[in-house]
C-alpha positions as CSV (number, residue, x, y, z in Angstrom):
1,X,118.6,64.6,89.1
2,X,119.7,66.8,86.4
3,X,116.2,67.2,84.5
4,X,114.4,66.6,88.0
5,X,116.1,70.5,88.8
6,X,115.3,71.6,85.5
7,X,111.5,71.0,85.7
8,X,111.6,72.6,89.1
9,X,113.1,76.2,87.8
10,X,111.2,75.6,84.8
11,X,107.9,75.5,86.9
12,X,109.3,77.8,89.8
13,X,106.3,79.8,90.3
14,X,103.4,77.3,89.5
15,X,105.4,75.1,92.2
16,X,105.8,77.9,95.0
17,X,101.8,78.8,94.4
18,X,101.0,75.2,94.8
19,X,103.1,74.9,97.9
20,X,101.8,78.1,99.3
21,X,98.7,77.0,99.0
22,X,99.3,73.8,101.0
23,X,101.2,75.7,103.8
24,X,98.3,77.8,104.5
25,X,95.8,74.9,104.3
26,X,97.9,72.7,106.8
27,X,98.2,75.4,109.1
28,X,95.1,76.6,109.3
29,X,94.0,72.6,109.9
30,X,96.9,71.8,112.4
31,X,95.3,74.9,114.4
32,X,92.1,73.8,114.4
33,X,93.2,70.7,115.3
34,X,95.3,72.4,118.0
35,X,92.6,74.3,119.7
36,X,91.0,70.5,121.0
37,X,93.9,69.7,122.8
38,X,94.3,73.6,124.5
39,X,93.3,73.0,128.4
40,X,90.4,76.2,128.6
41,X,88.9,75.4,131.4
42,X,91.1,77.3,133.7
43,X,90.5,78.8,136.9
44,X,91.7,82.9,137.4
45,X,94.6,81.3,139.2
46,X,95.5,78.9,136.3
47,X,95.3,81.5,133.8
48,X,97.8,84.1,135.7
49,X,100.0,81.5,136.2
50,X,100.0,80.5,132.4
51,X,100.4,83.9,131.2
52,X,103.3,84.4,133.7
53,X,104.9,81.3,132.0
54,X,104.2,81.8,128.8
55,X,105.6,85.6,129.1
56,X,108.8,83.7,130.5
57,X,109.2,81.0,128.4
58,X,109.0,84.3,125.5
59,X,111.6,86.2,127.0
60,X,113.3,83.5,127.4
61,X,113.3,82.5,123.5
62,X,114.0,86.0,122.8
63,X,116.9,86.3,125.1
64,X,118.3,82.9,124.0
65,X,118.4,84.1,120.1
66,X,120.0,87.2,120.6
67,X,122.4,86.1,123.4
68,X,123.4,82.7,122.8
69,X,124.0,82.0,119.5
70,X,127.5,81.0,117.0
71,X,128.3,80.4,113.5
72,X,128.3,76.5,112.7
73,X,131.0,77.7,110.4
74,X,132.8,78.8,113.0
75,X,133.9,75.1,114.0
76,X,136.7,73.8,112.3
77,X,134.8,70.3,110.9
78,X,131.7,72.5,109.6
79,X,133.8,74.6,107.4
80,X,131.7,74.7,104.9
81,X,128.7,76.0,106.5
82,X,128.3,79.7,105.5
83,X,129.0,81.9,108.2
84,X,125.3,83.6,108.3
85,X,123.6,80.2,109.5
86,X,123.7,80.7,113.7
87,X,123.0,77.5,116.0
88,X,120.8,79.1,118.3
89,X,118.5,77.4,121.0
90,X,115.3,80.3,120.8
91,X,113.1,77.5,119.7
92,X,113.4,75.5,123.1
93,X,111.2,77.6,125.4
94,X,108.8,77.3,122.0
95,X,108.3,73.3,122.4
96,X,108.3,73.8,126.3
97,X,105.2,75.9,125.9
98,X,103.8,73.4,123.1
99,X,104.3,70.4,125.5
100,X,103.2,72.2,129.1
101,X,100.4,73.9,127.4
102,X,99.5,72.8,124.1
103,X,99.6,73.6,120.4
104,X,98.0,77.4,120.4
105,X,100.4,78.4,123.6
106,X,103.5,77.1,121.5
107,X,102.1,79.1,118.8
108,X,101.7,82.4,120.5
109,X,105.3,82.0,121.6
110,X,106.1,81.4,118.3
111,X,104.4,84.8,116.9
112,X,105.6,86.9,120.2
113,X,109.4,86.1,119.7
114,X,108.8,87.0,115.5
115,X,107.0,90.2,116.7
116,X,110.1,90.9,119.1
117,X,112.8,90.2,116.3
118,X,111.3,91.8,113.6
119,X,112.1,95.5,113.8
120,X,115.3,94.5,113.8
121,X,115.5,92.8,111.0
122,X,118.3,92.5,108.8
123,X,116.2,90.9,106.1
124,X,112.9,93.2,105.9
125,X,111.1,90.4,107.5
126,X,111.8,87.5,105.5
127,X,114.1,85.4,107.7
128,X,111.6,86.1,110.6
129,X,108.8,84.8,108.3
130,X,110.8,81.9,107.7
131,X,111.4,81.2,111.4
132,X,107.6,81.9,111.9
133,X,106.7,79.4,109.0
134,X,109.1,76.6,110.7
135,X,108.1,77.3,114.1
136,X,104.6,77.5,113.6
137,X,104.7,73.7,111.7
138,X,107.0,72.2,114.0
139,X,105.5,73.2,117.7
140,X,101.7,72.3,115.7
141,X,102.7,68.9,114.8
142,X,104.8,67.9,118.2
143,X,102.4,69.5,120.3
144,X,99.2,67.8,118.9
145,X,101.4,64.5,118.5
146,X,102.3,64.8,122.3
147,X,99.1,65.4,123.7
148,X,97.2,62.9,122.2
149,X,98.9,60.5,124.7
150,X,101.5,62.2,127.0
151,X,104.4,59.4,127.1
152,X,107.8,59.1,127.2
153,X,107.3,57.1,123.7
154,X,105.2,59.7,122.3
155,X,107.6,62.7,123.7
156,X,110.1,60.9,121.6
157,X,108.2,60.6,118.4
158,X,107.1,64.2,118.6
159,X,111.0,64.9,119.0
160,X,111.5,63.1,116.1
161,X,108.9,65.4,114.3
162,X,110.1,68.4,115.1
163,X,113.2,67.0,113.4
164,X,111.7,66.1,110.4
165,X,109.2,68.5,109.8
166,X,112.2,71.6,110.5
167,X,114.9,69.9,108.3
168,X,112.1,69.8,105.2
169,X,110.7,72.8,105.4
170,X,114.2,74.9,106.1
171,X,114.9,73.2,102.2
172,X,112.1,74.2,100.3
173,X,111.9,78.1,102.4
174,X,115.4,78.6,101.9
175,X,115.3,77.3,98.0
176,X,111.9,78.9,97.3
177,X,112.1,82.7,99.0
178,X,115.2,83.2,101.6
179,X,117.8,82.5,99.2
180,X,116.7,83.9,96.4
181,X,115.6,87.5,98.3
182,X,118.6,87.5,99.7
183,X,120.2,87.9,96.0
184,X,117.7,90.4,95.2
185,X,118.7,92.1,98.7
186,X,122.3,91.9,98.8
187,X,123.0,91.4,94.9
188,X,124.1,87.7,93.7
189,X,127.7,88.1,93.8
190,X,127.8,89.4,97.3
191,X,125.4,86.4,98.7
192,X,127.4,83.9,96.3
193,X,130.9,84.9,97.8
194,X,129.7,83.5,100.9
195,X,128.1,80.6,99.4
196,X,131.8,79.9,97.6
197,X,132.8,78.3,101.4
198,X,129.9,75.4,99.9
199,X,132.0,72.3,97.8
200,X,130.6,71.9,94.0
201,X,129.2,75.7,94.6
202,X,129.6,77.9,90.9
203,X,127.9,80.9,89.6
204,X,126.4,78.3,87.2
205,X,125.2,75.9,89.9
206,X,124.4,76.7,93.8
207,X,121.1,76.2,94.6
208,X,121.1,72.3,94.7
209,X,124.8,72.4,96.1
210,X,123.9,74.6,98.8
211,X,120.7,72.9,99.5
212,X,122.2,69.2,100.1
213,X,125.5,70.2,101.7
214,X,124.8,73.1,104.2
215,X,121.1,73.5,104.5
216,X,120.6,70.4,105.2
217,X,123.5,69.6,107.5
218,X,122.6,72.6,109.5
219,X,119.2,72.2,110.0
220,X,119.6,68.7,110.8
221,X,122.6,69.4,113.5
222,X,120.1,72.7,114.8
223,X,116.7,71.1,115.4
224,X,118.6,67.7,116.9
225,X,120.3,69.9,119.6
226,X,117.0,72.1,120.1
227,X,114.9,68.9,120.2
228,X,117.6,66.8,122.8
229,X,118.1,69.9,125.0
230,X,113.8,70.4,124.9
231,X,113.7,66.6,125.5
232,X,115.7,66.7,129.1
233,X,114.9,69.5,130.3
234,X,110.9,69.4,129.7
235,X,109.9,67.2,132.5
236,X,111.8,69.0,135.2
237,X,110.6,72.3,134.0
238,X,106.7,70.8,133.9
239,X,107.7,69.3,137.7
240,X,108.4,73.0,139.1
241,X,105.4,74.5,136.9
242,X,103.0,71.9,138.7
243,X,104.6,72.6,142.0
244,X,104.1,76.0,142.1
């Protein structure tokens, strides 16, 4: 493990081009991909109706970050979870859009609630892009998963993908630009006080620590509760959107 982290500082920036490189390359093909399961053929009706939803489902996402949200820390058993990562449910009305509409909708929802947050940001931007980045992968992949063959077994699997794919990617943003600009941003010895809550975290050592025992803990506990609560509510929300 030990020389495994050492090749990976060693080879920090050939690693984060290479990975960069592969983001934008599976985005751009998960949206082209995308746009063949987006429903155009809409009538005028159709198409007021959709962008009344989708402007709903947005505020909704925008109102549910700001509004609703807690420290994970906060709870006695999740101690150790820094008190700057929030549970917050913004990313529901995201995969609503994704599985009413398709990909490209759950996209746009995706960029509108970034647009919203971003001036103000706390982080010049770069915990919105990392929200962007996840958002954008996960509501792609579940969307395009689901709509191949809509399905309570394939709702699931998509579920399980948005999951997945969010619990990953939160590890390699967060060890690859969020943490480390947040050093630059704050200093290292302010961001490492609040990393000290983190067992086996040192001045020497935090980044693998960090990683394994909050990162991915969090992200894990966040994208299970956003991906239940999207899971039970979906089909009643799709019922009242069809019967209107």
């Amino acid at each position: 493990m030990n020389r495994i982290v050492d090749f990976m500082k060693a080879n920090q920036n050939a690693i984060e081009l290479i990975l960069a490189i592969v983001l934008v390359l599976a985005l751009v093909l998960l949206f082209v991909v995308g746009l063949k399961y987006e429903k155009k053929d809409l009538t005028n009706s159709e198409r007021i109706k959709k962008m009344t939803a989708i402007t709903v489902l947005s505020a909704m996402s925008v109102v549910l970050y700001y509004f609703i949200k807690f420290p994970l820390g906060a709870i006695p058993i999740f101690s150790f979870i820094p008190g700057f990562l929030d549970i917050h449910f913004s990313a529901v009305p995201i995969y609503i859009g994704g599985f009413l509409f398709g990909p490209i909708t759950g996209s746009i929802i995706v960029i509108i609630r970034m647009l919203v947050k971003l001036p103000a940001s706390s982080t010049l931007g770069v915990g919105e892009f990392s929200d962007l980045l996840i958002g954008l992968v996960t509501v792609l992949i579940s969307s395009i998963m689901y709509h191949k063959n809509k399905s309570k077994k394939t709702a699931i699997r998509a579920i399980v993908s948005i999951i997945v794919t969010w619990t990953i990617f939160s590890i390699f943003s967060n060890w690859l630009f969020v943490l480390p600009f947040y050093m630059g941003l704050y200093g290292e010895q302010a961001v490492l006080g609040m990393l000290m809550v983190v067992p086996k975290v040192t001045a020497e050592n935090y980044m693998l620590p960090y990683l394994l025992i909050a990162v991915l803990p969090f992200n894990l506990i966040l994208s299970s509760l956003v991906s239940y609560i999207t899971f039970i509510t979906y089909k009643r929300l799709s019922r009242i959107y069809n019967n209107l």
